[in-house]
C-alpha positions as protocol buffer text, in pm:
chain_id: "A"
residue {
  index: 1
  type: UNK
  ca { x: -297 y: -1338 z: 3831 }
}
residue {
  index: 2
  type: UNK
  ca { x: -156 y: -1346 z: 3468 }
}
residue {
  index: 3
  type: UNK
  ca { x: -309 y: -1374 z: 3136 }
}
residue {
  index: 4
  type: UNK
  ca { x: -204 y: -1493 z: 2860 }
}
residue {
  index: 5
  type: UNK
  ca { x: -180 y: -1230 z: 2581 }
}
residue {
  index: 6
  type: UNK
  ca { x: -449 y: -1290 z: 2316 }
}
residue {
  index: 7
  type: UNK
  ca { x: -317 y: -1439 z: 1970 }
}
residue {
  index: 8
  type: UNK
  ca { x: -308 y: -1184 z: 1695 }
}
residue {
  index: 9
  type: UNK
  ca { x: -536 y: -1341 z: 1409 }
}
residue {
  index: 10
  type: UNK
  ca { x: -336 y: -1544 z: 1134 }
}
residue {
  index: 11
  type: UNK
  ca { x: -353 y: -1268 z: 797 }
}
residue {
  index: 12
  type: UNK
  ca { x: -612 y: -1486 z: 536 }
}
residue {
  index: 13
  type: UNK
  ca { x: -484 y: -1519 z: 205 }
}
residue {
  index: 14
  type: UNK
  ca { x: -794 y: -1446 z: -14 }
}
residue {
  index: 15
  type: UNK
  ca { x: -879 y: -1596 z: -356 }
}
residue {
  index: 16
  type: UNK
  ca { x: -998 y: -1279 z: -531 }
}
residue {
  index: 17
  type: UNK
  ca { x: -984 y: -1212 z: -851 }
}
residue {
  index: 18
  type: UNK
  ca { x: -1077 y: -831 z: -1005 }
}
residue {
  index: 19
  type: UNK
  ca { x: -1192 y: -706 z: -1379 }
}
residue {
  index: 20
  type: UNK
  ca { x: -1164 y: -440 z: -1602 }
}
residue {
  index: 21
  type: UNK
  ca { x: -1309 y: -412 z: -1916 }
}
residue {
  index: 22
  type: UNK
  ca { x: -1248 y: -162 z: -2151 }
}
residue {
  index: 23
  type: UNK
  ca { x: -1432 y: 148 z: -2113 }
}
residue {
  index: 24
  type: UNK
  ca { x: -1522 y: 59 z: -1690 }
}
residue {
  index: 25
  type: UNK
  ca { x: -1277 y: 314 z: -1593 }
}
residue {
  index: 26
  type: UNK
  ca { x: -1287 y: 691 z: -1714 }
}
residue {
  index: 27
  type: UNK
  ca { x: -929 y: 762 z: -1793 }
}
residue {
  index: 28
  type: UNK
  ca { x: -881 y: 962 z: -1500 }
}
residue {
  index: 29
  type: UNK
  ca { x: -1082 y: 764 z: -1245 }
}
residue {
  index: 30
  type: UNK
  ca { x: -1034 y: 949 z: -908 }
}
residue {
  index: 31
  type: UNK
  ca { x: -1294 y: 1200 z: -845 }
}
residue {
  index: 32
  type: UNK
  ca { x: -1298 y: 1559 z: -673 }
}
residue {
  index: 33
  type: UNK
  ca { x: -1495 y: 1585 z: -377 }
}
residue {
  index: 34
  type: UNK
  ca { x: -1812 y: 1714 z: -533 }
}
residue {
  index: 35
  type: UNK
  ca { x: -1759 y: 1715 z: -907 }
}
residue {
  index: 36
  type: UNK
  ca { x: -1840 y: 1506 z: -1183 }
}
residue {
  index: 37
  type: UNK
  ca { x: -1462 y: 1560 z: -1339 }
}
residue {
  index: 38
  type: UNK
  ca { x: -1209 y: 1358 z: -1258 }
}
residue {
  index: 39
  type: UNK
  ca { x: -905 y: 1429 z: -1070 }
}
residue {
  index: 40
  type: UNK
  ca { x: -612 y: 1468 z: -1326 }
}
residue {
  index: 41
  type: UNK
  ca { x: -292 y: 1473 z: -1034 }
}
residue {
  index: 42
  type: UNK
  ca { x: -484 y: 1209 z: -802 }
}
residue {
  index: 43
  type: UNK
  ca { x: -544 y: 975 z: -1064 }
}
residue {
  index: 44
  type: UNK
  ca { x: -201 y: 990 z: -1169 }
}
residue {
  index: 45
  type: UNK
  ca { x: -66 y: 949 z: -810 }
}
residue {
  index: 46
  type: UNK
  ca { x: -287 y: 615 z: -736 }
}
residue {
  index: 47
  type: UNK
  ca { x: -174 y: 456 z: -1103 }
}
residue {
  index: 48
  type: UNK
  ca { x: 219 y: 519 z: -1060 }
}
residue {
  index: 49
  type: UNK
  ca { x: 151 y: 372 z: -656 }
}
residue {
  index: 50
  type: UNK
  ca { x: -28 y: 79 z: -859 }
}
residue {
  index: 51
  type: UNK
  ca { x: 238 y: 58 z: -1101 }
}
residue {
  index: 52
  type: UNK
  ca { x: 504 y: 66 z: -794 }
}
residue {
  index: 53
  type: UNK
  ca { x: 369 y: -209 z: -573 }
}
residue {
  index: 54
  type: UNK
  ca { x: 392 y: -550 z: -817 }
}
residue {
  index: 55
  type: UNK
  ca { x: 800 y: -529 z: -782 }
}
residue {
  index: 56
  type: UNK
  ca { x: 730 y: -421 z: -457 }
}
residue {
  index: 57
  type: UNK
  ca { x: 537 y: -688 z: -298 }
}
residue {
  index: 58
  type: UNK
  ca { x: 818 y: -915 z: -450 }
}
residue {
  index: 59
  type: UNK
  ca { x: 1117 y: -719 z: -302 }
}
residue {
  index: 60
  type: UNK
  ca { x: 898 y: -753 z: 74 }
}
residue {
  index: 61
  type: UNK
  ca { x: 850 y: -1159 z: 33 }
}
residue {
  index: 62
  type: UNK
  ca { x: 1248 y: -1220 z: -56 }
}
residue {
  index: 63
  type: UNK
  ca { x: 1309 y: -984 z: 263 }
}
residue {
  index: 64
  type: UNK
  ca { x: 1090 y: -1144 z: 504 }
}
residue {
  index: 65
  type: UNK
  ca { x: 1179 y: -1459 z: 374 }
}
residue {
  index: 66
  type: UNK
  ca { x: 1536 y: -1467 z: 393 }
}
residue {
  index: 67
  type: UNK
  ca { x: 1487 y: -1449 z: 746 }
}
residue {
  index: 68
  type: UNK
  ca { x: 1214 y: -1630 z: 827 }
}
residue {
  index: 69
  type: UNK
  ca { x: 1425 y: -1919 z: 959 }
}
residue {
  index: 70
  type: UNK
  ca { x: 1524 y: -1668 z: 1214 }
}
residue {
  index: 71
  type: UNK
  ca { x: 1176 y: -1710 z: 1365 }
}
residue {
  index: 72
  type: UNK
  ca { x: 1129 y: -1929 z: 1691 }
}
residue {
  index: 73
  type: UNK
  ca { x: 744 y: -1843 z: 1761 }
}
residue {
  index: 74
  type: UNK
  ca { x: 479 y: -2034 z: 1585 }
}
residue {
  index: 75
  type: UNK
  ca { x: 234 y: -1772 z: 1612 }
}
residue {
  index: 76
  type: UNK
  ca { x: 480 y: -1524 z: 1412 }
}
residue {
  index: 77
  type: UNK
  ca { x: 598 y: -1832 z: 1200 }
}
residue {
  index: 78
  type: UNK
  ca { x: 231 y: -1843 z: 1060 }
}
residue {
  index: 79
  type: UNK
  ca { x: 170 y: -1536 z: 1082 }
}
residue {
  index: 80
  type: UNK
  ca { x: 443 y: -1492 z: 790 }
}
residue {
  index: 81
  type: UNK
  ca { x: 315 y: -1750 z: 618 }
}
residue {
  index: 82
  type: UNK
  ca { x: -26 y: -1537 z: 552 }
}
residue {
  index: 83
  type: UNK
  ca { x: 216 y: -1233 z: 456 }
}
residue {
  index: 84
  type: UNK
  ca { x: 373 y: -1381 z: 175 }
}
residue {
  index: 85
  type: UNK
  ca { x: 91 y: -1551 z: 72 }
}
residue {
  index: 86
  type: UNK
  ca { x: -117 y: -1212 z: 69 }
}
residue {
  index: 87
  type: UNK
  ca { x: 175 y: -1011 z: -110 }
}
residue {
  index: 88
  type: UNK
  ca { x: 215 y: -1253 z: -370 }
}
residue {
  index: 89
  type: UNK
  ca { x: -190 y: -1215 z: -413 }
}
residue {
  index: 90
  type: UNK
  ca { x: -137 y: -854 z: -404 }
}
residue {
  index: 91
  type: UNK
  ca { x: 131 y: -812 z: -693 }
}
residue {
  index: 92
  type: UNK
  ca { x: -76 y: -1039 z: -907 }
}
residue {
  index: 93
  type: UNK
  ca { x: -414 y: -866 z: -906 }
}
residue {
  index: 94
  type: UNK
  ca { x: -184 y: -490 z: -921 }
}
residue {
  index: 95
  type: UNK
  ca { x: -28 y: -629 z: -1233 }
}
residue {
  index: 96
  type: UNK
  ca { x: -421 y: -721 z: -1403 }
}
residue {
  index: 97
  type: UNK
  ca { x: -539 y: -335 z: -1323 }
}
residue {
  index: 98
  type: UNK
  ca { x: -162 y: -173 z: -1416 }
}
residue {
  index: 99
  type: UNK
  ca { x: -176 y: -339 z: -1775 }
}
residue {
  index: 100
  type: UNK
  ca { x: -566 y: -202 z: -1791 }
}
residue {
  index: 101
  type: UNK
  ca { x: -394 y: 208 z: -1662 }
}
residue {
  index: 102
  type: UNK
  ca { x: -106 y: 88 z: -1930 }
}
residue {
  index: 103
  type: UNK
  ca { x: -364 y: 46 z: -2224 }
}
residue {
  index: 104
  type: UNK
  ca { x: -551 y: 411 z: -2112 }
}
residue {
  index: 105
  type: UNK
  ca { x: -223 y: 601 z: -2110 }
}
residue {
  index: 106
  type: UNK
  ca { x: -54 y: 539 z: -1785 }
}
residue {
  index: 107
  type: UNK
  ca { x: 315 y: 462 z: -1795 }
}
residue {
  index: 108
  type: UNK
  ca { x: 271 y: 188 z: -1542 }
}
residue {
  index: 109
  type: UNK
  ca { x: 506 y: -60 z: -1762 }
}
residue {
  index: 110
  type: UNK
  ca { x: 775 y: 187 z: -1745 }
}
residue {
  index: 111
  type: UNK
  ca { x: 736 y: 232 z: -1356 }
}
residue {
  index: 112
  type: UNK
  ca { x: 700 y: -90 z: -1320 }
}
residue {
  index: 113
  type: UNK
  ca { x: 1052 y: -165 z: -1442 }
}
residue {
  index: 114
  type: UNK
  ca { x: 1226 y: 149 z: -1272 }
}
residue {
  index: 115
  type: UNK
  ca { x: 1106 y: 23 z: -915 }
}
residue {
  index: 116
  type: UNK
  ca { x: 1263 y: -334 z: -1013 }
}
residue {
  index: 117
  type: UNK
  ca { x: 1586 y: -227 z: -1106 }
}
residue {
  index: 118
  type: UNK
  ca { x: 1570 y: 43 z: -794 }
}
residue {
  index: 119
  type: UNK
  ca { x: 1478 y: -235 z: -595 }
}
residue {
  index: 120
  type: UNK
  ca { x: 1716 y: -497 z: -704 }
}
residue {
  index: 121
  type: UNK
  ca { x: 2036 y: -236 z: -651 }
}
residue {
  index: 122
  type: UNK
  ca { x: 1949 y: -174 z: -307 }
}
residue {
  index: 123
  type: UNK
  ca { x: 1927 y: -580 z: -264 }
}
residue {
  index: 124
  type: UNK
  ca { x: 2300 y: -602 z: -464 }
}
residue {
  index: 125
  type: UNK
  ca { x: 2436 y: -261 z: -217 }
}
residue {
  index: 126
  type: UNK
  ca { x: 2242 y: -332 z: 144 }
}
residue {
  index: 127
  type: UNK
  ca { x: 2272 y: -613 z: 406 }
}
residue {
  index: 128
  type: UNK
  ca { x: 1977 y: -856 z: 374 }
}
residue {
  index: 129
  type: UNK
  ca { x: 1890 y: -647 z: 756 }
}
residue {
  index: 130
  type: UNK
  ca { x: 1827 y: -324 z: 592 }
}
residue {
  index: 131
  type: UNK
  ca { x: 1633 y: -495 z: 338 }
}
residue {
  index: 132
  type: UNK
  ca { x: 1439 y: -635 z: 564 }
}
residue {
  index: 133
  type: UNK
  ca { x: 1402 y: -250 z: 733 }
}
residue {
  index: 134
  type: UNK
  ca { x: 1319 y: -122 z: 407 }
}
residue {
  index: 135
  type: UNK
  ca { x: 1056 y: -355 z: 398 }
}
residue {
  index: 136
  type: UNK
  ca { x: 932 y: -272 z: 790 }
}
residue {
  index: 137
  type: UNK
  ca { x: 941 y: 77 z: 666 }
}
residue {
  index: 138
  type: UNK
  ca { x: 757 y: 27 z: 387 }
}
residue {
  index: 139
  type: UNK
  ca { x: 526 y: -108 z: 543 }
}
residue {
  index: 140
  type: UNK
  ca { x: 412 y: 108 z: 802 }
}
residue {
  index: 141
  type: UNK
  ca { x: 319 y: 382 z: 492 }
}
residue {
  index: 142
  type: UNK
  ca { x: 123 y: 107 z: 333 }
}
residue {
  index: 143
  type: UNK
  ca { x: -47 y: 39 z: 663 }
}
residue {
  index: 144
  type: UNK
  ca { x: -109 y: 411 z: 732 }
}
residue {
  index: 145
  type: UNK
  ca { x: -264 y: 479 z: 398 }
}
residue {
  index: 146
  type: UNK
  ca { x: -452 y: 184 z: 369 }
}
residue {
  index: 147
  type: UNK
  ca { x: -626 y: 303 z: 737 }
}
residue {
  index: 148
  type: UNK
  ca { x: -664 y: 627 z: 587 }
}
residue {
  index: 149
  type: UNK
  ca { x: -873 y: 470 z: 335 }
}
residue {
  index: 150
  type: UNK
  ca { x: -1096 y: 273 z: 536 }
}
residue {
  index: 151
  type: UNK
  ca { x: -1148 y: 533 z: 807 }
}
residue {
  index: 152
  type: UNK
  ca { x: -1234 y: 870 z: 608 }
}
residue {
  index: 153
  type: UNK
  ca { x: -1566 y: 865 z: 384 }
}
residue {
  index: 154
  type: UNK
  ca { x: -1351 y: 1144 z: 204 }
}
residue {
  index: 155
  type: UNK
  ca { x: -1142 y: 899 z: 77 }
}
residue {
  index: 156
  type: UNK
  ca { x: -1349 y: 633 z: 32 }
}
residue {
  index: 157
  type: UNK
  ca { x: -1574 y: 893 z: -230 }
}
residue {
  index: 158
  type: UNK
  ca { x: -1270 y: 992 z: -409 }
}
residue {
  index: 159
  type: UNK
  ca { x: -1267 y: 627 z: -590 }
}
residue {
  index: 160
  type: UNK
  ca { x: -1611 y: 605 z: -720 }
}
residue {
  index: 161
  type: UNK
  ca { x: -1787 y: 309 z: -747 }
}
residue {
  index: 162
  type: UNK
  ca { x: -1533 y: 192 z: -964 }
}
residue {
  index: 163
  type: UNK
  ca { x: -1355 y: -191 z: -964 }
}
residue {
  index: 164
  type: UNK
  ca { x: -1047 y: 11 z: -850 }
}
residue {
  index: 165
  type: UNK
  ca { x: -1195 y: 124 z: -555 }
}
residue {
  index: 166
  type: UNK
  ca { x: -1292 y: -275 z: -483 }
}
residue {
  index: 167
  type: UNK
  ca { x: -957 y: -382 z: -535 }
}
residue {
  index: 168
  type: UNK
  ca { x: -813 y: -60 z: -305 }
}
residue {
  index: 169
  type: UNK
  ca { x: -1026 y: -167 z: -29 }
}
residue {
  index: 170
  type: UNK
  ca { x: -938 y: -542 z: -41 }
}
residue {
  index: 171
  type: UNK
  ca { x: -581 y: -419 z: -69 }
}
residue {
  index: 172
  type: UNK
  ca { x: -618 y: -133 z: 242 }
}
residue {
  index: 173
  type: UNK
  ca { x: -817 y: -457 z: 450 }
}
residue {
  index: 174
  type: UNK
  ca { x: -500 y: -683 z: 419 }
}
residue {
  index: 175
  type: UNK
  ca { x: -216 y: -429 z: 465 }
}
residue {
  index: 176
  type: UNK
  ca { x: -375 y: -372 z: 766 }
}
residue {
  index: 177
  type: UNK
  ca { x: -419 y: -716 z: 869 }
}
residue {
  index: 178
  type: UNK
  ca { x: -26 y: -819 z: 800 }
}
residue {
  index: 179
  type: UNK
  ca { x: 108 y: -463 z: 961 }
}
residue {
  index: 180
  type: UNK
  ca { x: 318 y: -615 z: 1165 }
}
residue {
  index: 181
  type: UNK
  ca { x: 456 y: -925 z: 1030 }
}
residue {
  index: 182
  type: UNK
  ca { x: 775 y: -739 z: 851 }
}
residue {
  index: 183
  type: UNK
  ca { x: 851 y: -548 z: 1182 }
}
residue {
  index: 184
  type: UNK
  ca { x: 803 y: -863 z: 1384 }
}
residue {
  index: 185
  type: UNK
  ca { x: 1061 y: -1042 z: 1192 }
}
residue {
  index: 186
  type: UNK
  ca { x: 1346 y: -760 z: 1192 }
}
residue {
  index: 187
  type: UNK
  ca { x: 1316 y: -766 z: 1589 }
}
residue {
  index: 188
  type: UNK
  ca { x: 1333 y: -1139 z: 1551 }
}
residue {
  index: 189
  type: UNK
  ca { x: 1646 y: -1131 z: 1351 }
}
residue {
  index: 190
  type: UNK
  ca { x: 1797 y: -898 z: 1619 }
}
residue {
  index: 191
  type: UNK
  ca { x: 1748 y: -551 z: 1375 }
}
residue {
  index: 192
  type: UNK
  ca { x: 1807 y: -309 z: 1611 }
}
residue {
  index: 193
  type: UNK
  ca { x: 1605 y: 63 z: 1690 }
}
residue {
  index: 194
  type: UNK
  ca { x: 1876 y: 263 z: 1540 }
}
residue {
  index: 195
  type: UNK
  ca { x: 1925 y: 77 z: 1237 }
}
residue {
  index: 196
  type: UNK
  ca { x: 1492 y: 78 z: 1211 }
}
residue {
  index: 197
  type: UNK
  ca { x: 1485 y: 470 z: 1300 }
}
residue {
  index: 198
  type: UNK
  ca { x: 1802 y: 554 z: 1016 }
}
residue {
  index: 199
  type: UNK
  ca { x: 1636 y: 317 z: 766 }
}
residue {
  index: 200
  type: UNK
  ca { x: 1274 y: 461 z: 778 }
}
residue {
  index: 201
  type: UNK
  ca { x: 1468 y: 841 z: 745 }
}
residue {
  index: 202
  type: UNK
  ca { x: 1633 y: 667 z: 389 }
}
residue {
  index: 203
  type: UNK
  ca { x: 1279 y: 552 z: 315 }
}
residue {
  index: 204
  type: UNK
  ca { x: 1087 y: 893 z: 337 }
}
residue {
  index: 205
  type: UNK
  ca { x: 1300 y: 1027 z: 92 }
}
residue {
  index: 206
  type: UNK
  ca { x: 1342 y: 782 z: -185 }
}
residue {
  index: 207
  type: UNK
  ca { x: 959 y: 689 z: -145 }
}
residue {
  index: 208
  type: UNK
  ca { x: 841 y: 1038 z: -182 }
}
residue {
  index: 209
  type: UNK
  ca { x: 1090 y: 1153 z: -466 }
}
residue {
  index: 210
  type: UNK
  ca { x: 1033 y: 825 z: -645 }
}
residue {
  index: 211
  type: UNK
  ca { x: 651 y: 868 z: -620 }
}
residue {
  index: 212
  type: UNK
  ca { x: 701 y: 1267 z: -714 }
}
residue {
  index: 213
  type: UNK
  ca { x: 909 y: 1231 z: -977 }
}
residue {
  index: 214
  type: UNK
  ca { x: 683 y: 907 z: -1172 }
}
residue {
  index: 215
  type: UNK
  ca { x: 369 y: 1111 z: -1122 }
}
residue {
  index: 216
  type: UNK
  ca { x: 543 y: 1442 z: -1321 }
}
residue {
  index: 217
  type: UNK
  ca { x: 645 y: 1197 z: -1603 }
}
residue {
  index: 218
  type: UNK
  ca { x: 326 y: 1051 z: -1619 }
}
residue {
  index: 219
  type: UNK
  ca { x: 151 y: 1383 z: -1626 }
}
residue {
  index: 220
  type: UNK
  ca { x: 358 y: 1522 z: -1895 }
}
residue {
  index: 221
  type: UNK
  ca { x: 272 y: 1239 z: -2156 }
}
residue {
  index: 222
  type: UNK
  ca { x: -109 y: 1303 z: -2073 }
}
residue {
  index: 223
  type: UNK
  ca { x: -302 y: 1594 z: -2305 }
}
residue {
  index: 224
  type: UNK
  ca { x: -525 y: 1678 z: -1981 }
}
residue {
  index: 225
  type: UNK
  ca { x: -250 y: 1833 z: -1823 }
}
residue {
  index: 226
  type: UNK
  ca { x: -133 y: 2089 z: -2036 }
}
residue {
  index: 227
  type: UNK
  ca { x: -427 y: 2257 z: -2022 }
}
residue {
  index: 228
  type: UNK
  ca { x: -332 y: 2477 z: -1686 }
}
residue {
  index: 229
  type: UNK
  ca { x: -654 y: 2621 z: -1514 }
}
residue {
  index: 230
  type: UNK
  ca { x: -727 y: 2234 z: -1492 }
}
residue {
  index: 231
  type: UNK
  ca { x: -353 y: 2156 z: -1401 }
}
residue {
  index: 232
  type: UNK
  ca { x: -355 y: 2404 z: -1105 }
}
residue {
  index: 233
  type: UNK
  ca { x: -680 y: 2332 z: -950 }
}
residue {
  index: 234
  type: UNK
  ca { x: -594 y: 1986 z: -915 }
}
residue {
  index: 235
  type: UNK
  ca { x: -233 y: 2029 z: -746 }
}
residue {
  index: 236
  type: UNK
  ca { x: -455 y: 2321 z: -520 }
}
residue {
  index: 237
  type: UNK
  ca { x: -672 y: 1988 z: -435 }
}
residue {
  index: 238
  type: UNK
  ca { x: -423 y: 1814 z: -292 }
}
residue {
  index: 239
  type: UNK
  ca { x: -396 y: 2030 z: 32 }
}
residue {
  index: 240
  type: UNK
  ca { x: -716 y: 1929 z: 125 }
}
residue {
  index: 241
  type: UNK
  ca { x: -687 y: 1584 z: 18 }
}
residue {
  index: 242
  type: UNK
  ca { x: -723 y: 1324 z: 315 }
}
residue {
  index: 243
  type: UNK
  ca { x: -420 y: 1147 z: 247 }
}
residue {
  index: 244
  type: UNK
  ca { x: -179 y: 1441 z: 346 }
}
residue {
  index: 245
  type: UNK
  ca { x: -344 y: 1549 z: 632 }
}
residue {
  index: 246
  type: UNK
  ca { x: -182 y: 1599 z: 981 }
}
residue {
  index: 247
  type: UNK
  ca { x: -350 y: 1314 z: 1149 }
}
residue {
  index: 248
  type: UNK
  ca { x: -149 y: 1086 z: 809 }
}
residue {
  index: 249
  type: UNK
  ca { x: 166 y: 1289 z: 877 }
}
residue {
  index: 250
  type: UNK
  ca { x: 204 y: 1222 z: 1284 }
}
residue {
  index: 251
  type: UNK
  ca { x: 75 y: 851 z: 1211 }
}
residue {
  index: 252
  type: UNK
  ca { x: 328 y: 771 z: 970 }
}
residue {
  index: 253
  type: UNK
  ca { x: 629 y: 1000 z: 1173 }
}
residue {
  index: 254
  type: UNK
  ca { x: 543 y: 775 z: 1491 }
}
residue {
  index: 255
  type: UNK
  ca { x: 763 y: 506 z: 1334 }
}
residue {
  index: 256
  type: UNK
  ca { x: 1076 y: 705 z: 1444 }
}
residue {
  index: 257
  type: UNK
  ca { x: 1029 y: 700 z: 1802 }
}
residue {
  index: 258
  type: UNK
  ca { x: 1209 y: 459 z: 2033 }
}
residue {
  index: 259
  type: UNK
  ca { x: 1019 y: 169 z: 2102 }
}
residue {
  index: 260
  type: UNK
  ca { x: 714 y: 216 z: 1839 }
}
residue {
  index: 261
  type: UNK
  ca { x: 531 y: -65 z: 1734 }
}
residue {
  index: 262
  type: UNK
  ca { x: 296 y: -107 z: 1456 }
}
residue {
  index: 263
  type: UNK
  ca { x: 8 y: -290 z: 1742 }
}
residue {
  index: 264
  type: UNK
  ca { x: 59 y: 50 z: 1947 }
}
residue {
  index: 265
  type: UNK
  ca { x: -241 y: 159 z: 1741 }
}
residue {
  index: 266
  type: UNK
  ca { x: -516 y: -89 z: 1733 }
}
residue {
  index: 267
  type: UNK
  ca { x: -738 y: -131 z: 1416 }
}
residue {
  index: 268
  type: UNK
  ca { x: -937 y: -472 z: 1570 }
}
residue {
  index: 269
  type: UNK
  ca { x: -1294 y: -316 z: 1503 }
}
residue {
  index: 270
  type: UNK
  ca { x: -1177 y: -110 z: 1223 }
}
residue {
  index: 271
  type: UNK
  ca { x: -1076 y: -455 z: 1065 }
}
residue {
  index: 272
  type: UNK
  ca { x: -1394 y: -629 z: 1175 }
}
residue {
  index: 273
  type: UNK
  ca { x: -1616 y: -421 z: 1049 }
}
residue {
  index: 274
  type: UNK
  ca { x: -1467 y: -377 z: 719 }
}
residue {
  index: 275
  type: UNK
  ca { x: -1419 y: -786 z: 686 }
}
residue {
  index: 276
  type: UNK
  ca { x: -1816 y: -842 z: 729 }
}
residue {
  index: 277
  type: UNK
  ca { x: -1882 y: -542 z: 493 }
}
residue {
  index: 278
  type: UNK
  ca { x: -1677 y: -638 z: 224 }
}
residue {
  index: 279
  type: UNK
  ca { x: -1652 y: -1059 z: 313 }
}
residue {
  index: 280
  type: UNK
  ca { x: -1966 y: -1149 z: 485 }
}
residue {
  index: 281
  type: UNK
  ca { x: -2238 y: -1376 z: 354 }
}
residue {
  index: 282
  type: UNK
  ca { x: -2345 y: -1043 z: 211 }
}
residue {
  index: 283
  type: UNK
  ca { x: -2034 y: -868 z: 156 }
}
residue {
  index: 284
  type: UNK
  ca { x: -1975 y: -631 z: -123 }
}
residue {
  index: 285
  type: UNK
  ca { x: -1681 y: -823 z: -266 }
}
residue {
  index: 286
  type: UNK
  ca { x: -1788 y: -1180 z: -202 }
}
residue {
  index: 287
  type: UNK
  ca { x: -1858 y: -1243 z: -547 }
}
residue {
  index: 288
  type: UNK
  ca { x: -1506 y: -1173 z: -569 }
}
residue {
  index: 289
  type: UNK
  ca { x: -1371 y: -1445 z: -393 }
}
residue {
  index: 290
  type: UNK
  ca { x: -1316 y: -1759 z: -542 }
}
């Protein structure tokens, strides 16, 4: 006898709204496992990935969007509704803590515009499809990362008790719960495998170089990091940080075989528990929500 398959939960669009006053954050807010110091490369990495995902979260509503028309199923058809209306959340709440990062020394104005003019020539010189496959790419990292962060304590202790680390979580909850949405869409506009496979391979490499090379101009216009004994410790951190770990690496690399899908690894509990903890009656960031 048959079952019907189980509906995949509709992604909430939260009223949040986070703060920053001057002198909340330390001006490098990620912490070393351990120390009271603060992580000069890490906290550069997490402001220019802050800086990067306003522009971002814009460039992934146009792509699902301009294709949305191209979905039949009314599951998937509110399911994108709760996409866009999360992104759009996202960008605006990135943009409130990147003008707080620009104001302690962060270049995040001047990544900010980089990504929208990389952005906008890959909409003028790709197919609205590969767009669309960026975005699916994209995606999965976000959605690996953002697990990362809610599954390793490691991580977790690396952002303090600081409003960033409220905002990361909220963030890491709702990548999580929209994984799919942008993948779901490219099948439903016919994107094929080989175009998904080629696309995510284009991906990797501008993602990483882009995030590389922002983080080395941001770390040259910051004192801290000409002082080297500090400098090379913290780049020596990074191999044990739980971001780049191999566990991250074959996650994110499953995207290239034939066939993946981002369901093929189920975070239902992961994303239960963490939407009582931080959205119960007695959740940590209820106050939050308006």
């Amino acid at each position: 006898m048959s079952t019907e398959p189980t509906p995949k939960p509709v992604p909430r669009v939260r009223r949040i709204r986070f703060a920053y006053p001057t002198g909340a954050l330390d001006r490098h807010f990620v912490k070393k496992e351990g120390e009271g110091e603060g992580d000069l490369v890490m906290s550069h990495i997490v402001a220019v990935l802050s800086a990067m995902f306003p522009e971002g979260e814009d460039f992934f509503v146009r792509s699902v969007r301009r294709y949305a028309d191209k979905v039949d199923d009314p599951e998937l058809k509110a399911q994108v509704a709760g996409f866009i209306g999360q992104e759009v959340t996202h960008g605006r709440e990135h943009r409130a803590l990147n003008e707080r990062l620009q104001e302690m020394g962060y270049p995040t104005r001047r990544v900010d515009r980089r990504t929208r003019i990389g952005l906008g020539r890959a909409e003028q010189k790709l197919s609205g499809l590969s767009c669309l496959a960026m975005t699916a790419a994209l995606e999965h990292y976000t959605a690996a990362l953002a697990e990362t962060l809610l599954t390793d304590e490691r991580a977790q202790r690396l952002l303090g008790s600081t409003e960033v680390r409220s905002l990361l979580l909220w963030h890491a909850v709702e990548e999580s719960e929209h994984k799919a949405v942008a993948f779901d869409v490219y099948r439903a506009a016919g994107g094929t495998e080989r175009r998904r496979i080629r696309t995510m391979h284009f991906v990797t490499v501008t993602f990483i170089l882009g995030v590389l090379g922002h983080t080395l101009l941001s770390l040259l216009q910051d004192r801290a990091a000409y002082n080297p004994v500090r400098l090379v410790r913290s780049i020596a951190a990074l191999r044990h940080s739980p971001f780049l770990t191999r566990q991250v690496f074959r996650r994110i690399t499953a995207y290239n075989r034939p066939g993946f899908h981002p369901d093929d690894h189920d975070n239902s509990e992961l994303l239960e528990r963490w939407t009582a903890e931080l959205f119960g009656a007695e959740g940590k960031l209820a106050d939050k929500l308006r």
